[in-house]
C-alpha positions as CSV (number, residue, x, y, z in Angstrom):
1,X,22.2,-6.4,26.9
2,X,20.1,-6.8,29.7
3,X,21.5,-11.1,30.0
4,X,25.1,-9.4,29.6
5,X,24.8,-7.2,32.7
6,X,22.7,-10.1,35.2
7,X,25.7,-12.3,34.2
8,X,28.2,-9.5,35.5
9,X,26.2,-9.3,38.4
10,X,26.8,-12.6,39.1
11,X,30.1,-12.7,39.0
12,X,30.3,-9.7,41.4
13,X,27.9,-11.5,43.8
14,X,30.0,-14.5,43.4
15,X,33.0,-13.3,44.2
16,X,32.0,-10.9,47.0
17,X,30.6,-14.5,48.5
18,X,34.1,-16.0,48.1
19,X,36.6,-13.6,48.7
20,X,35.2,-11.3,51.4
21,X,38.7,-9.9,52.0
22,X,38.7,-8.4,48.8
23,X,38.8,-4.7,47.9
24,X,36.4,-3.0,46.1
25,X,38.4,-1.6,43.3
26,X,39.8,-5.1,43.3
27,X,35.7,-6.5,42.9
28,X,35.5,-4.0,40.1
29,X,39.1,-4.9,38.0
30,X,38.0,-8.6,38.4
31,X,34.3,-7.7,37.0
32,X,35.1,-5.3,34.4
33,X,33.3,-3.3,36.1
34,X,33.1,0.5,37.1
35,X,33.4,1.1,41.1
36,X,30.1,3.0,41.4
37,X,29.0,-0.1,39.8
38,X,30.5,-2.4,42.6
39,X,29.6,0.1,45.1
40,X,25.7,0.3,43.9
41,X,24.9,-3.7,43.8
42,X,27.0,-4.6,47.0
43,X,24.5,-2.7,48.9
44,X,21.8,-4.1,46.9
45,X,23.5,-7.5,47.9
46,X,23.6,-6.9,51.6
47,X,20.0,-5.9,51.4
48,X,18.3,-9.3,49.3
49,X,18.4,-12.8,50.8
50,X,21.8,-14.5,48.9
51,X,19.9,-17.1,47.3
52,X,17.5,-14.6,45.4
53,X,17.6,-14.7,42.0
54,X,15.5,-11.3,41.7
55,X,17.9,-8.8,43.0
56,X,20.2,-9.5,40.0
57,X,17.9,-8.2,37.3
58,X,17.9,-4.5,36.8
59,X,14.5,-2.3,38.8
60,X,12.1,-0.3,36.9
61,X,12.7,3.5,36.9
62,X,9.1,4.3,36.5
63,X,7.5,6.5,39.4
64,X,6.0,5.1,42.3
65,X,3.6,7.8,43.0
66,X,1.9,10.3,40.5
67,X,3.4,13.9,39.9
68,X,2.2,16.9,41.6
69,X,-0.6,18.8,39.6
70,X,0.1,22.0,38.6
71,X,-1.1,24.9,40.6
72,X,-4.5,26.2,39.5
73,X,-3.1,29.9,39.1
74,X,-0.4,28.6,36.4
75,X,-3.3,26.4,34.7
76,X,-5.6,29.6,34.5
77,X,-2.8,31.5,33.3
78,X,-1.9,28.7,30.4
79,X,-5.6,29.0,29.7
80,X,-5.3,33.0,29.3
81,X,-2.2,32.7,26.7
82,X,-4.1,30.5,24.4
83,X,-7.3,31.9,24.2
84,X,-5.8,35.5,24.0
85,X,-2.6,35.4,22.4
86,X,0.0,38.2,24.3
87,X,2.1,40.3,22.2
88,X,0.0,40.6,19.1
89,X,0.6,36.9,18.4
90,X,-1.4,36.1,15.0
91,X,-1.8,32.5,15.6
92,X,-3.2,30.4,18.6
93,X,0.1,29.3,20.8
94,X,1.6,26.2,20.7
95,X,2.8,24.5,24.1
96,X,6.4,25.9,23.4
97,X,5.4,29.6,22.6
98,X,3.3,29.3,25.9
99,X,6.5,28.0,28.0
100,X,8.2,30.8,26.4
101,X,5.4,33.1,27.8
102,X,5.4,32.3,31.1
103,X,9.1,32.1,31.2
104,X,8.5,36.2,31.3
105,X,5.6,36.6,33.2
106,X,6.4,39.3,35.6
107,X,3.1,38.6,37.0
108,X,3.8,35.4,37.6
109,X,7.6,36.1,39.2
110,X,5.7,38.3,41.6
111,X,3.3,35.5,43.3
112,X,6.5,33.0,43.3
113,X,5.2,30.3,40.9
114,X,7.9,29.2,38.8
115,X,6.8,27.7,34.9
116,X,6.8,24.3,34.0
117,X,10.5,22.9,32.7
118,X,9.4,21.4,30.0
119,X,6.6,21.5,27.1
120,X,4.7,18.0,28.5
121,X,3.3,20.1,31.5
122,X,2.1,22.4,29.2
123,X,0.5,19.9,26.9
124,X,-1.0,17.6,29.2
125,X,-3.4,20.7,30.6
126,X,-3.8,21.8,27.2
127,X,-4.8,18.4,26.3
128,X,-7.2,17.8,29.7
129,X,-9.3,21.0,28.9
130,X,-10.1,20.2,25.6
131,X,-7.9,22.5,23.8
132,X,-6.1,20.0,22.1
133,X,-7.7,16.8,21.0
134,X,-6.4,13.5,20.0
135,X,-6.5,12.5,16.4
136,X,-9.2,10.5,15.2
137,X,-8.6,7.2,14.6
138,X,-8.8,6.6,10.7
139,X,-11.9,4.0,10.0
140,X,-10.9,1.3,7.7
141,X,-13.7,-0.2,5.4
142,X,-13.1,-3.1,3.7
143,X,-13.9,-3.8,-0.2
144,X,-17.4,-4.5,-1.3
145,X,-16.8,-8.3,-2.6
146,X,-17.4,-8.1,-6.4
147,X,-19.4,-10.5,-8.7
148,X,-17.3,-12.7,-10.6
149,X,-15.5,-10.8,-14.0
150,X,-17.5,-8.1,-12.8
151,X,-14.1,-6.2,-12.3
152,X,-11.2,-6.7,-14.4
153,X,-7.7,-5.0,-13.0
154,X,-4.8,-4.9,-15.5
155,X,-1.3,-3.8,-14.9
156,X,2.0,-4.1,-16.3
157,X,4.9,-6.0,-14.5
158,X,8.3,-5.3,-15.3
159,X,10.5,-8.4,-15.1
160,X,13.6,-7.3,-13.3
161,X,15.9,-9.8,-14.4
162,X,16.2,-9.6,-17.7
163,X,19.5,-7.4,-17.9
164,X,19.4,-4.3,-19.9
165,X,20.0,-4.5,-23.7
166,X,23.6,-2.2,-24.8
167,X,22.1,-1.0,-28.4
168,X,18.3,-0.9,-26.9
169,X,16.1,-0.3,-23.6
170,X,18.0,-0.2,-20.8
171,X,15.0,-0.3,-18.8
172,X,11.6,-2.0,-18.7
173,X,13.5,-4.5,-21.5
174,X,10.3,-6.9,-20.6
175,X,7.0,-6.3,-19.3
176,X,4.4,-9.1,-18.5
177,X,0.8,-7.1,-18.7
178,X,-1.7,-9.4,-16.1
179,X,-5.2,-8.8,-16.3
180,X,-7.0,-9.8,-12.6
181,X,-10.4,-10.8,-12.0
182,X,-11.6,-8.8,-8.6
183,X,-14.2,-11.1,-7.8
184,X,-12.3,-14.5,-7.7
185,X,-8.4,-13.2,-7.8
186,X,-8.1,-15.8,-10.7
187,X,-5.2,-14.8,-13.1
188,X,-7.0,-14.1,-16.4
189,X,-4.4,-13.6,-18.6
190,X,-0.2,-13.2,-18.7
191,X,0.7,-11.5,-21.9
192,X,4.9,-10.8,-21.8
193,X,6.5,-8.8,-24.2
194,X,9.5,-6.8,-25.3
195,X,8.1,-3.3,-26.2
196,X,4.5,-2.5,-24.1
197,X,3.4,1.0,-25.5
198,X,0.0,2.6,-26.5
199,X,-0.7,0.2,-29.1
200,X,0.6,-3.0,-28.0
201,X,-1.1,-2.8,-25.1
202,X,-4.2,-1.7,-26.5
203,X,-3.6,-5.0,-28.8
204,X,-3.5,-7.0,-25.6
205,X,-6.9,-5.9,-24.1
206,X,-8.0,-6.7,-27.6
207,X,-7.0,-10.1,-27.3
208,X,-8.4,-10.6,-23.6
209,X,-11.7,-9.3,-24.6
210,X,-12.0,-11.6,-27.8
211,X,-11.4,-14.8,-25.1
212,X,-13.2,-13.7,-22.6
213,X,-16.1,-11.3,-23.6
214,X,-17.3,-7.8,-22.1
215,X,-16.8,-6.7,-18.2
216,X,-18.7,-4.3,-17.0
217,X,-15.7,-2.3,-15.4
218,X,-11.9,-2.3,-16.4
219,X,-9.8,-0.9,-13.7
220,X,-6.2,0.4,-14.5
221,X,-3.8,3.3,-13.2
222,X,-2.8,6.2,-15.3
223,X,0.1,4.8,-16.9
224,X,0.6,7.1,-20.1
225,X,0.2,3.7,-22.3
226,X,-3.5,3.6,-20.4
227,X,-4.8,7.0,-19.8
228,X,-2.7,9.2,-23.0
229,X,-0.3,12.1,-22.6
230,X,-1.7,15.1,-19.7
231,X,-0.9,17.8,-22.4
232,X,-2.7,19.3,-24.9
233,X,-5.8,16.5,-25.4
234,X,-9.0,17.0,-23.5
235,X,-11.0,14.0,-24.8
236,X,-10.0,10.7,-23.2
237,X,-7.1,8.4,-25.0
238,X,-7.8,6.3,-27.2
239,X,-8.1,2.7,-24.7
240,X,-10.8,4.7,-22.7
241,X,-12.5,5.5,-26.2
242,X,-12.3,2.1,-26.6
243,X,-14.3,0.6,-23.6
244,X,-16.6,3.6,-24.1
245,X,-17.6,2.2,-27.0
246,X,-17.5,-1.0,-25.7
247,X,-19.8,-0.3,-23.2
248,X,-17.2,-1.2,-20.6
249,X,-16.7,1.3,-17.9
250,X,-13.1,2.7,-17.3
251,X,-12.2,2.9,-13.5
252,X,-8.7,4.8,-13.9
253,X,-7.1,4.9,-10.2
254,X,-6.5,8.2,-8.4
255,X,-2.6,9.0,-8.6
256,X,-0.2,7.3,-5.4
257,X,-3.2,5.1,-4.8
258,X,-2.0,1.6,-5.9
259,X,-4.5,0.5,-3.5
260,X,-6.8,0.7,-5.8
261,X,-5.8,-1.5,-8.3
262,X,-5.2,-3.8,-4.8
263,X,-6.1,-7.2,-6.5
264,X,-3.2,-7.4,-9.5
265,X,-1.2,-5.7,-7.0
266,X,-0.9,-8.1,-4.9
267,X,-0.7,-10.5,-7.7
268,X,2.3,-8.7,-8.9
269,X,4.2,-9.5,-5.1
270,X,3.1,-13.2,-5.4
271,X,4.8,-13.2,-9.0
272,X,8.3,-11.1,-8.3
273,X,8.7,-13.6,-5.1
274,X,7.8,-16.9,-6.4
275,X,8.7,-16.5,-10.2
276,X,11.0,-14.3,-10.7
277,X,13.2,-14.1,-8.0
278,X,13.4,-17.9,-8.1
279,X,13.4,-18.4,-11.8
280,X,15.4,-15.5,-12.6
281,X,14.2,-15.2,-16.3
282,X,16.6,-13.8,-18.6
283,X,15.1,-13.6,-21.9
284,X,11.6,-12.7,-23.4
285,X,11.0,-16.6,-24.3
286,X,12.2,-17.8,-20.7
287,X,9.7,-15.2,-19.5
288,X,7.1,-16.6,-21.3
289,X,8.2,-19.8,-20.1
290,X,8.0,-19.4,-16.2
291,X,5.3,-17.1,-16.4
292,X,2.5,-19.8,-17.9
293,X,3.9,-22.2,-15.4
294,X,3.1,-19.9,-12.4
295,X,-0.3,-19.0,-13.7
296,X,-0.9,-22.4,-13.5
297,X,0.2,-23.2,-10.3
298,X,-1.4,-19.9,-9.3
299,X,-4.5,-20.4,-10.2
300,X,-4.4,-24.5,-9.6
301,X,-2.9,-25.1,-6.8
302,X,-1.5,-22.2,-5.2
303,X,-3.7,-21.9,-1.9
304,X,-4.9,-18.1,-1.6
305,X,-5.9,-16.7,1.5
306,X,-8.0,-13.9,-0.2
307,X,-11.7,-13.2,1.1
308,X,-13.4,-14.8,-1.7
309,X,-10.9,-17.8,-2.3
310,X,-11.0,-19.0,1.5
311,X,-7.1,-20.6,1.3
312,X,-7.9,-22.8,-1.6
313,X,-6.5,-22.3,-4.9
314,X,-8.9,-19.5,-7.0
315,X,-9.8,-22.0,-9.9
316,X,-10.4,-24.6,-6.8
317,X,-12.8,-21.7,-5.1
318,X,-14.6,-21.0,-9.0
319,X,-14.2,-23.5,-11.0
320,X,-16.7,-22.2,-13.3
321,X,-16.9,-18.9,-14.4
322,X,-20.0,-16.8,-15.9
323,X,-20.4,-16.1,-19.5
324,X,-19.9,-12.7,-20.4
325,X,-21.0,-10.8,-23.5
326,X,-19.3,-11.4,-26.4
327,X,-17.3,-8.6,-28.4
328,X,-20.0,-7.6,-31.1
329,X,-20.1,-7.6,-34.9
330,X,-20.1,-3.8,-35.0
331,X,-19.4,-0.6,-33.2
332,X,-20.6,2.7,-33.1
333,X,-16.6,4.4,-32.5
334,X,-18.3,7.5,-31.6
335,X,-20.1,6.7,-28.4
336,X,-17.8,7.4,-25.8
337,X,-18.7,11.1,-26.4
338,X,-21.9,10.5,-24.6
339,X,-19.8,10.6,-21.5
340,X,-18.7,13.4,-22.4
341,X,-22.3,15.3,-22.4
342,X,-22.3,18.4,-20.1
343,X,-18.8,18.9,-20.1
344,X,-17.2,22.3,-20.8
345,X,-14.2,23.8,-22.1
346,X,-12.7,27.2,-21.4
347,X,-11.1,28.7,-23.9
348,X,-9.9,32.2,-24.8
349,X,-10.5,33.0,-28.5
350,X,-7.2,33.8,-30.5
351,X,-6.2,36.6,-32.7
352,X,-7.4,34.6,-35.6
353,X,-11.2,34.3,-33.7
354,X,-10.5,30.3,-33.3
355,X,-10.3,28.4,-30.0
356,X,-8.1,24.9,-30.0
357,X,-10.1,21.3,-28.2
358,X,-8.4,18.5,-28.6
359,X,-5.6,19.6,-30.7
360,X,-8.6,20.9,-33.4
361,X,-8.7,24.4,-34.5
362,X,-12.4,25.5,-34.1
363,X,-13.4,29.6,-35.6
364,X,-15.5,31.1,-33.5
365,X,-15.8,35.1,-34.6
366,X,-12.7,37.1,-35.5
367,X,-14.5,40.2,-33.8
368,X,-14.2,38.4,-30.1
369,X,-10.3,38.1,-30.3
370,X,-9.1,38.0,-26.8
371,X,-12.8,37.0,-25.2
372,X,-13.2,34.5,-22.9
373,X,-15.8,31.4,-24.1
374,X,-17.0,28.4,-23.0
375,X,-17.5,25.2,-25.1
376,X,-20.5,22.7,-23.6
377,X,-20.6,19.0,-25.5
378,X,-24.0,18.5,-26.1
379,X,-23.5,15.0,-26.9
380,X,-26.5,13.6,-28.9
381,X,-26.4,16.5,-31.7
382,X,-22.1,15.8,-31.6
383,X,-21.5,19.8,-31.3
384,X,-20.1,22.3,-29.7
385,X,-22.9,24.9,-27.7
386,X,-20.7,28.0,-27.7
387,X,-21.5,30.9,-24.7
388,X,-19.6,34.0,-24.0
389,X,-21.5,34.8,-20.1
390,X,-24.9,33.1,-20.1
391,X,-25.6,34.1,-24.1
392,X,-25.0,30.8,-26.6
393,X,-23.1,32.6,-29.9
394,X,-22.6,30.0,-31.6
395,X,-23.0,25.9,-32.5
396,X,-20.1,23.8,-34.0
397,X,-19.6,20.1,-34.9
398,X,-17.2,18.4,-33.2
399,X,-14.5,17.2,-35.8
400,X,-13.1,13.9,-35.4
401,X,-16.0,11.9,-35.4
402,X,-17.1,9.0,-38.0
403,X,-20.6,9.3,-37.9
404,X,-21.0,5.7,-39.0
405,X,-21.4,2.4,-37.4
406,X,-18.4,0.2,-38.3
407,X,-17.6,-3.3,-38.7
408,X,-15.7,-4.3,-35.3
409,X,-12.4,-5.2,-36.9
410,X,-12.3,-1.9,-38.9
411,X,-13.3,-0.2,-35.9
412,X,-10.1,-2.1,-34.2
413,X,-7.6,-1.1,-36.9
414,X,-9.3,2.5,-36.7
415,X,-8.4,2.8,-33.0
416,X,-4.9,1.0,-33.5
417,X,-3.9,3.7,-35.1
418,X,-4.8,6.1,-32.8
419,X,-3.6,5.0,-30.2
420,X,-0.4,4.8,-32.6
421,X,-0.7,8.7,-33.1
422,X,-0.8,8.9,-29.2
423,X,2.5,7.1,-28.8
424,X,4.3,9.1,-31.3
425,X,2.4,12.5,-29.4
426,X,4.3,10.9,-26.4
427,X,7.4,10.7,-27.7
428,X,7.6,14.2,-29.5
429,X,6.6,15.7,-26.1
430,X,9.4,13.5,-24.0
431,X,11.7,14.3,-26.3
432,X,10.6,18.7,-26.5
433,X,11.2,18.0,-22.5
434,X,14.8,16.5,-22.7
435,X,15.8,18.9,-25.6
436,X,14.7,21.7,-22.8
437,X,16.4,20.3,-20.0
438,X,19.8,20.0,-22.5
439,X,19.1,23.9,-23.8
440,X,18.5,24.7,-20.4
């Protein structure tokens, strides 16, 4: 805009120059101009040298010298409205209930000092004294670098442009679950697939850990397939059982904080922009396709300017990787409850004396119908310490358990299944919700 109106000025200048018998409202019909227009940069013309190119471009409006402060008695009197509210004010005065104060200040009126026309006056004192103070600036720590496979971060992908199927899913038709090592941003594993849920994907960390051994730390977000439904369980789901067990320690990600699952995340961009949207995959098989040629060229020759990579590709950066512990010969499936130990359970005993943990009836005492208890896990005897106040009633086994170290593979197909029972939890309560919202 700014090129538009020095070439106008121009003109005007130019013509001014040649045709000095000119008019003014002539200047301003051959310009296009308004005649305040001509009439301003004429003089401006008249006052500049007419070979300067300066006095064409427009002049700051800024002020040349500083406003007037404010007088003292109008500053003391801002001071007096905001450490003692008038008018039974319950709240400490904002800049605008202040102008609004001393807009009916008789006292004020009387000495002749007329208030500030705007809030900024009002503020800026405010501001000066201390009474309001400028926000702190947030402090931005960067990432403690991670080991190598010290940190595993998984996360499902959906692949956008595989169109919906008319007798099946019309969302989420493919998924692509990517499993990211923290400490070297090397693409682990790619696993695509048509129908990602509780089991599958359990399946699929399964798989990763059989090729690649134990982490100490799997981090994921709380994606029902991960974390189980919010509703009526109070142990964890079956994939955090799982690592328990493992000895692998779940680091689920607080909700709205993807940044915490940063390194797939940012995988996931580098994917969608350079695979996907350029492929433009329509099929499971072409997804298969694409994707194993992209973790190749990811991980091989892809330059990545990540911390630990230092713009090479991050197989180039690490081209060997530690060994990790292998996935043992047998399990003990009930050892996540030792993360469990401490933990307590409120619970108001029914009509029938029982309480409900976990979706498992436990009977407490008939005669304390309508009492408030607390359940405590005490973890290495696998029971319940009942206490009504600060006096333990009663002890109960926790149900559920196996007692019994299994082989690993049994112990695989054990919590398969559960994580099966979770999924068809899931559903049932998704579909309870929609038959609501219909009834409703």
């Amino acid at each position: 805009m700014e090129a538009q109106w020095v070439a106008q000025r121009a003109a005007l200048r130019c013509l001014a120059l040649q045709h000095p018998e000119w008019t003014r409202p002539q200047l301003a019909l051959a310009v296009g101009a308004s005649l305040s227009f001509v009439n301003k940069w004429l003089k401006r013309f008249r006052e500049a040298d007419p070979t300067d190119l300066q006095v064409l471009f427009s002049r700051s409006r800024a002020r040349h010298t500083p406003p007037a402060p404010p007088d003292l008695r109008l500053v003391q009197r801002i001071i007096e409205i905001r450490t003692a509210p008038p008018e039974n004010l319950q709240r400490t005065p904002g800049p605008r209930t202040i102008l609004y104060s001393l807009k009916r200040d008789a006292d004020l009126q009387a000495q002749g000092l007329v208030p500030p026309t705007s809030t900024r006056t009002i503020w800026k004192s405010l501001r000066k004294l201390g009474f309001i103070l400028d926000p702190s600036e947030p402090t931005r720590k960067p990432l403690e670098p991670r080991e190598p496979l010290q940190e595993i971060q998984m996360d499902f992908k959906d692949a956008t442009t595989v169109p919906a199927d008319p007798e099946g899913k019309r969302q989420h038709v493919v998924e692509v679950l990517n499993f990211v090592d923290a400490g070297t941003s090397i693409l682990l594993s790619a696993q695509p697939h048509a129908d990602f849920h509780a089991e599958t994907a359990l399946d699929a960390v399964v798989s990763f850990l059989r090729q690649y051994g134990l982490p100490p730390m799997r981090t994921f977000d709380r994606d029902p397939r991960w974390v189980g439904s919010a509703s009526g369980r109070d142990f964890p789901s079956a994939l955090r059982r799982f690592l328990l067990c493992l000895g692998i320690q779940p680091n689920i990600c607080p909700p709205r904080r993807p940044d915490k699952n940063c390194y797939v995340e940012r995988y996931h961009r580098s994917y969608s922009q350079e695979c996907l949207q350029v492929y433009r995959p329509t099929t499971l098989q072409e997804v298969r396709e694409v994707t194993e040629q992209f973790m190749h060229h990811y991980n091989e020759q892809r330059p990545h300017q990540g911390r630990s990579c230092k713009d090479q590709p991050p197989r180039v950066a690490f081209p060997t990787l530690p060994k990790l512990p292998p996935v043992p010969e047998t399990s003990d499936p009930d050892r996540w409850l030792e993360s469990l130990h401490g933990q307590a359970f409120a619970r108001r005993i029914g009509s029938d004396g029982c309480v409900d943990v976990d979706l498992e009836p436990y009977y407490i005492k008939r005669a304390l119908a309508g009492q408030q208890i607390v359940l405590l896990v005490n973890a290495p005897d696998s029971l319940f310490e009942v206490y009504q106040d600060t006096t333990l009633i009663r002890q109960v086994p926790i149900k559920g358990l196996h007692g019994d170290i299994l082989p690993f593979d049994r112990y695989v197909t054990l919590i398969k299944q559960e994580a099966r029972s979770e999924q068809r939890r899931l559903m049932m309560s998704g579909r309870s919700f929609r038959q609501l919202r219909l009834w409703a």
